[in-house]
N, C-alpha and C positions, 0 to 999 in steps of 0.2 A: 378873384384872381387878378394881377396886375397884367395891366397892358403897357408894354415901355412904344412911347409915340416919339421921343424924341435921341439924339447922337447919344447928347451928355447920360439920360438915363442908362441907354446901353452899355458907354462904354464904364459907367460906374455895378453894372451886374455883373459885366464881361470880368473884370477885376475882381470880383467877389467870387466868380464861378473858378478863377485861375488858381483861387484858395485849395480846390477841390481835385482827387486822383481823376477824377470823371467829370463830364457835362454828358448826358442826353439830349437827342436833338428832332426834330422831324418838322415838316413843312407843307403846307396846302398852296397851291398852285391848281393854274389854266393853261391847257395847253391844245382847248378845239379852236383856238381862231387866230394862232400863232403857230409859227416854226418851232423857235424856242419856248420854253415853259417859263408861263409869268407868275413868278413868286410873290404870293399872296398872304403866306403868314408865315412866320418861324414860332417853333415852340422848344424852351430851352428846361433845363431841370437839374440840377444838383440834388447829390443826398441828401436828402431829409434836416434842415436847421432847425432852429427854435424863433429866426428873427422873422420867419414869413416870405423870406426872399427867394426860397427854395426853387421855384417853377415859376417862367413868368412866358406871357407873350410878345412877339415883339412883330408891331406891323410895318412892313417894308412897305407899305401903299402912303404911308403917312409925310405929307410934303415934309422936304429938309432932314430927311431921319437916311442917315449913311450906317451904310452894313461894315464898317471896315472897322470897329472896334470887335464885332464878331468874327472877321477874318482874322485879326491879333489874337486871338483867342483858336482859332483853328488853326495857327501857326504855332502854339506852344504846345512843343513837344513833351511837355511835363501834364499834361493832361487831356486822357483816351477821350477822343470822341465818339458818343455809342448810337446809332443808327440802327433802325431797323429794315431791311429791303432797302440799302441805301442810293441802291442804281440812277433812279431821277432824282433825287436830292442831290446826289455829287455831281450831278449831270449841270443844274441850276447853278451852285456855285463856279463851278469850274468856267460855265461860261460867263458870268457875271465876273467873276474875279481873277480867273484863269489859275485859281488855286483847289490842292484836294488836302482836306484836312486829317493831320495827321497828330498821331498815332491815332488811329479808324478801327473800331469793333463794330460790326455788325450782327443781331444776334440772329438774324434769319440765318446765314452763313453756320455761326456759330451751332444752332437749335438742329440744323440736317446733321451737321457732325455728331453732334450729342444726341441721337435717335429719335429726333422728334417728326421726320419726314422729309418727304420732298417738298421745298420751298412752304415751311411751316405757316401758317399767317399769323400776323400779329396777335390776332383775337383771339387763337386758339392757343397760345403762350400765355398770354393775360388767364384764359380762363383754368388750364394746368401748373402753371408758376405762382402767381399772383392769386390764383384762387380767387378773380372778381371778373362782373360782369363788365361787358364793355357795349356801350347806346353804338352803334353805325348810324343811326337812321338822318346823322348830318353829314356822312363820310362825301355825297353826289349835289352838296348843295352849291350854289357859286359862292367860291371864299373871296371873288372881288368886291363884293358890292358891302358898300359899308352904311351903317355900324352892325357888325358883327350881331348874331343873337346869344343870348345868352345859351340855347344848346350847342349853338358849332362852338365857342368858349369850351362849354365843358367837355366836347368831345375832342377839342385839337388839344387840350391842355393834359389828357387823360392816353395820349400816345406817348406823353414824354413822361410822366408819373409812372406809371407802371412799369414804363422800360427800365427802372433804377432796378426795381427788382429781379427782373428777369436777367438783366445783364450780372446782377452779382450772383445769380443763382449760375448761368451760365458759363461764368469765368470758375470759379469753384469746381464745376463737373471739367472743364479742360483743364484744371492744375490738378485733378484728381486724377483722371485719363491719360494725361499726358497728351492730350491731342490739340494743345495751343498752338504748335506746328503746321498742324493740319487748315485752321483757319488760317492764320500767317500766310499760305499758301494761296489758299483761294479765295483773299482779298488782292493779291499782287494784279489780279485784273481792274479790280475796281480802283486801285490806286494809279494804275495808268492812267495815262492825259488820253493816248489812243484813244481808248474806250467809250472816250466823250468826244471824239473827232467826226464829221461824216465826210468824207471825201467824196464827192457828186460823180469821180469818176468809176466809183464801186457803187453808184445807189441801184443799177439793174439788178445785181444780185439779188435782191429783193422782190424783184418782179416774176410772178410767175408765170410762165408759159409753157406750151407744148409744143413747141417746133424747136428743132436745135440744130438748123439751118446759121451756120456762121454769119452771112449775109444780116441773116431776119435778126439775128443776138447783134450784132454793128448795128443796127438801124435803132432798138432798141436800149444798148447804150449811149447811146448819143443822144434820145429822146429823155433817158433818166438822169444823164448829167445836164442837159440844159435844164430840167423841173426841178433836180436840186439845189443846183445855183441861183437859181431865180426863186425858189421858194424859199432860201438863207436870206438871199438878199435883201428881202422886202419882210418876211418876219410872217410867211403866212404858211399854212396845211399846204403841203405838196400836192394835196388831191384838192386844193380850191386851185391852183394850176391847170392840171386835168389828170383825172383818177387813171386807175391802170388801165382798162376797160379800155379808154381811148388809148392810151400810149400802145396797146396791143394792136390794136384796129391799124394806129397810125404806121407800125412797124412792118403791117400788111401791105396798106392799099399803096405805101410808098408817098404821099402826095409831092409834085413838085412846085405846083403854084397855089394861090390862093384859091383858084375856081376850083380843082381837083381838091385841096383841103377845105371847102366848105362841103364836098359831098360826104363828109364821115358824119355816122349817123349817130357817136357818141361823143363828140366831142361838144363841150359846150360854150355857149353864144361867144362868153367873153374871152374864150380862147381862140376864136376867129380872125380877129383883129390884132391891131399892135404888137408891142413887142414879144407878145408871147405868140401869134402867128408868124412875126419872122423866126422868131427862135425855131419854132416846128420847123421849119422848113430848112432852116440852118442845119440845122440836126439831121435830118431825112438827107441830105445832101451830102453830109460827112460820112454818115453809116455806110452812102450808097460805094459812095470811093474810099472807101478803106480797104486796103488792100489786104489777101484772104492770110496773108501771115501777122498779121495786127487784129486781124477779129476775134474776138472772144472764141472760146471754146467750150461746147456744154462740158459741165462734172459728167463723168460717170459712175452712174448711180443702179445699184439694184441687184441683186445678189447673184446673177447670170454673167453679170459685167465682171464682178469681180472674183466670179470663179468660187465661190464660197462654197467647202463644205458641209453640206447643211448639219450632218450628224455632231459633226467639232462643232459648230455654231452652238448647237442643242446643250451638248455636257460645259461649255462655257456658262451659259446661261443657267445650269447646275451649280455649278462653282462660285459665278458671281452673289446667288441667293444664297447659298451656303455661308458663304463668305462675310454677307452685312446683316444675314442672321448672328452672327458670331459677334461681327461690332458693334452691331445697331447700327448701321448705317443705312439712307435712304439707297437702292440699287441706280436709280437715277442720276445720285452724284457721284455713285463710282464709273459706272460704265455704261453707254447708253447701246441699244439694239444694232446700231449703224457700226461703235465701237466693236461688238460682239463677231460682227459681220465681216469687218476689216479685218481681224487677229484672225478668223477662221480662214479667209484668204490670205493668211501669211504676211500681212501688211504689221508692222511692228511701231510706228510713228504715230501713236497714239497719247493723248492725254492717262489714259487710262494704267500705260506702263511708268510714270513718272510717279514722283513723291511721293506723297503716303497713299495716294491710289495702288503705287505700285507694291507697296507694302500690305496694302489689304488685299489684292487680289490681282495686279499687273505680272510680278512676280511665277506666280504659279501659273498665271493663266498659260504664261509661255512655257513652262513646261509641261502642262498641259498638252500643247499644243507639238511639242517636239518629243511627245510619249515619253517624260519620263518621269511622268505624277496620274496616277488612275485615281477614280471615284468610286467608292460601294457604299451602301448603306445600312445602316447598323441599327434597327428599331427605325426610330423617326428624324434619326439624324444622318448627313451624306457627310461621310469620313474622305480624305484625300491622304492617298497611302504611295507610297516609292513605288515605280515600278523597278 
């Protein structure tokens, strides 16, 4: 299999690939001792030729070799780029290039549409589509460290081979379904810039805790916008910073100087010192004086809070299995337990009453819910009849 090391070779496959309705794409990358994810190998693939050019690799580690005849190539419009789980791959380019390549098929997307599950995985499509085995056992190895072995070769090259098939099997069952729409739809995420954005002044969301004391949520964002800024900046894991564990502790004990912040019993050494102990303290200082109309607010969460009818809860969750029995759809990527929980507490600003969600199952749900759709069942199957 060819390895392209240098611009010239790329930007002469990139040209050959632009021949073609499609390229297949996918990429090995590190991302435990960085912020951002270090792209470590591209693996590219056209349909099937006879000159041998079909599938090649291309190492972004290799001095003087530019990725920007592959971004010319993900800028023309006249040729689908097909991805599988394309989430951290667009996540890599976008930050690299500040581009998201387009027109974008993804077939994990595609595959939950087309009744194969909730978030199918690669290998289990390989072995239903493709009817072939697929080696993992190079999926965990370091794709930095070169020269490559000849197994992670055959295993990174064998992500973008296979995927030819599975995406023309897949395009096929949506122009037979009609449900091309349907992914169109729930890639518009992936095709935002958002989605690849982290803004350090939302990174507490992420943090979990149990107090929902506005004070202690101030102290705590302020402690997750300083560790995301400062873990962007320098390009490291937000937990070689200092993991949540301490950021909680921190949010507790309050410190205001150094002697009171070296008495935390999880915080660690290198976060005692320098600029990441003035930051803590910056932080702890801002939480303390923000005033209680600027402080965060816990969500309210939990089926008490929102007054939920448990029995309407019950015959939704009727309806929704009814319902992706009937399309094959995963129930997951119609409507999730929390969505089910919202509709039964009359909340209606859900994902779940839009688009072809709402077509499969948004639609009734709400008449469902405003009695004027009942449920009975007929043998082994639940009928939904007028009331």
């Amino acid at each position: 299999m060819k390895t392209i090391k240098t611009t010239e070779a790329l930007a002469d496959y990139c040209a050959h690939a632009a021949k073609f309705p499609y390229v297949t794409v996918d990429t090995e990358f590190l991302r435990e001792r960085t912020y951002y994810s270090k792209l470590c190998l591209v693996q590219l693939a056209v349909a099937g030729d006879d000159d041998g050019e079909d599938a090649v690799l291309v190492d972004p580690l290799e001095e003087g070799l530019s990725l920007e005849p592959l971004y010319e190539l993900f800028r023309d419009e006249g040729v689908v780029k097909v991805f599988h789980a394309a989430r951290q791959d667009l996540e890599i380019f976008y930050v690299d290039a500040g581009l998201i390549p387009v027109p974008l098929f993804d077939t994990q997307v595609a595959a939950m549409v087309c009744g194969f599950g909730d978030q199918a995985g690669y290998e289990t499509l390989v072995r239903k589509i493709a009817k072939a085995p697929l080696d993992k056992s190079s999926r965990f190895t370091d794709w930095s460290r070169r020269p490559l072995t000849d197994a992670q070769k055959t295993y990174a090259i064998g992500d973008v081979t296979h995927l030819r098939q599975i995406y023309e099997y897949l395009k096929a069952e949506l122009e037979k379904t009609g449900r091309a729409k349907w992914v169109k739809e729930e890639l518009s995420v992936l095709t935002d810039p958002d989605t690849y954005i982290v803004d350090p002044s939302e990174a507490w969301k992420r943090v979990k805790t149990r107090t929902n004391s506005s004070r202690f949520l101030a102290i705590v964002r302020e402690l997750a916008r300083f560790r995301e800024g400062y873990a962007q900046s320098r390009n490291i894991p937000r937990n070689r910073v200092f993991k949540d564990d301490a950021l909680i502790e921190l949010a507790s004990t309050k410190p205001r100087d150094m002697t009171e912040l070296n008495r935390s019993r999880l915080l660690l050494r290198e976060a005692r010192r320098g600029e990441v102990a003035e930051g803590i303290l910056a932080a702890v200082k801002v939480g303390l004086e923000t005033p209680p109309e600027d402080a965060p607010q816990p969500e309210k969460t939990g089926r008490e809070k929102l007054q939920v009818n448990p029995a309407l809860a019950d015959l939704l969750r009727v309806l929704l299995k009814a319902r992706c029995e009937e399309t094959g759809v995963a129930q997951k990527l119609v409507a999730s337990a929390a969505d089910l929980d919202l509709l039964a507490a009359g909340k209606r600003g859900i994902p779940a009453l839009k688009g072809w969600r709402g077509e499969v199952f948004g639609k009734d749900a709400v008449r469902l819910c405003e009695g004027e759709l009942a449920l009975r069942v007929k043998g082994q199957n639940v009928q939904v009849i007028e009331t």
